[in-house]
C-alpha positions, 0 to 999 in steps of 0.5 A: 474514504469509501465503504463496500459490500461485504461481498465486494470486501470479500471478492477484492480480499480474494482478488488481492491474494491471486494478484499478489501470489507468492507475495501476498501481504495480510492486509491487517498487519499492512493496515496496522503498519500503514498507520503507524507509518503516518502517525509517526512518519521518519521517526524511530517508531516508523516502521519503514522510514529510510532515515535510519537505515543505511539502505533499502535492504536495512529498511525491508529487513526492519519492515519484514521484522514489524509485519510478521510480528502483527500478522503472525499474532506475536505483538498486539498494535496500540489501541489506535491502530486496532480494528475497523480493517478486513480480515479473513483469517483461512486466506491469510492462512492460505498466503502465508504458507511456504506450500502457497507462496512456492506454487505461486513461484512455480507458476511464475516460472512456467510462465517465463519457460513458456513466454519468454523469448530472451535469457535475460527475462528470466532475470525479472523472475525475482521481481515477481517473487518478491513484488510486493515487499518490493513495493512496499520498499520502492515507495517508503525508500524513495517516496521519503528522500527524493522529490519535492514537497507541496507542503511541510509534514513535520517530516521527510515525504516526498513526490517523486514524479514521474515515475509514480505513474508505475506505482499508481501514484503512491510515490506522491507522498508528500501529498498523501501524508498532507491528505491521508483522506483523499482519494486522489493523490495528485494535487498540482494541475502537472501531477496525475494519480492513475489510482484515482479515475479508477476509484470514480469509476467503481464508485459510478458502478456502485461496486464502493461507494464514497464517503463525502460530507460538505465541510463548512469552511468550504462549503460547496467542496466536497472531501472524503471523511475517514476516521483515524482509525480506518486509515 
């Protein structure tokens, strides 16, 4: 899809870790899930498909289960999901400690002590605290039973517009499972990836840069090679 600088790799890993705070996610055992989830997409090896879990709850339980094991070192992935993703062993050290993800909490709290004007919005605390694997839940759970499809996967992925404008596009996922390559998610004139300008714009700055070759039964287009691998 694109490639980057060992620097940018390393200010973007950093980045992720301040963004995500008490949230944070190894990116290994997130890539790792990630292409399972496409390979065996809504089947029992999925390792987030709503289709064998009562509710989102079940599925998050399941999922947390499959991350911890890959970012903890407990289980080895299968070759086919193995490498080829960024790692940075002393950050992921520093995300997945209580000590990190507590200060982050704290931090979040003096946020709200000091912002906010109404009782209620101390409700939205949660949220913050747990954002990514909420995240995570609200794209597999809805991305996988409502919607429409552009196309048929041999699966249940849907596109659920509007509301992927608040999750930069990832609920577009039937979309996604069809091109799992594509930089741009959208694929209708009504559809809209808030992701994807912002990939053209990094790319125009050189801070990534866009793998591209011209496929022969189109020549003239111009897509984004990945291997399986690298997804």
């Amino acid at each position: 899809m694109f490639t980057m600088s060992p620097f940018w790799e390393k200010f973007f890993y950093s980045f992720t870790i301040i963004s995500q705070g008490s949230s944070f996610l190894n990116p290994r055992a997130y890539a790792i899930m990630h292409r399972m989830h496409h390979s065996y997409s809504d089947t029992e090896k999925d390792p987030h498909s709503p289709h064998f879990f009562k509710d989102v709850w079940q599925m998050t339980m399941h999922t947390k289960d499959i991350y911890l094991d890959y970012a903890k070192n407990k289980v080895q992935p299968e070759r086919a999901f193995s490498g080829k993703y960024p790692e940075w062993p002393i950050i992921d050290k520093i995300g997945d400690s209580w000590i990190f993800r507590i200060a982050f909490g704290m931090l979040y709290v003096l946020f709200y002590v000091h912002f906010a004007t109404h009782w209620w919005m101390f409700l939205l605390l949660p949220i913050h605290f747990f954002m990514g694997p909420i995240h995570g839940a609200l794209v597999n759970w809805c991305g996988h039973k409502y919607g429409y499809s552009n196309y048929d996967n041999d699966d249940h992925s849907r596109n659920t517009i509007p509301f992927e404008i608040f999750l930069m596009g990832e609920l577009m996922q039937n979309n996604h499972h069809k091109h799992p390559n594509s930089i741009n998610f959208a694929k209708k004139w009504f559809e809209f990836d808030p992701t994807y300008p912002i990939i053209l714009v990094l790319n125009k700055v050189k801070i990534i840069r866009l793998r591209r070759q011209y496929t022969p039964q189109e020549p003239g287009l111009i897509q984004q090679e990945l291997e399986p691998a690298e997804l």
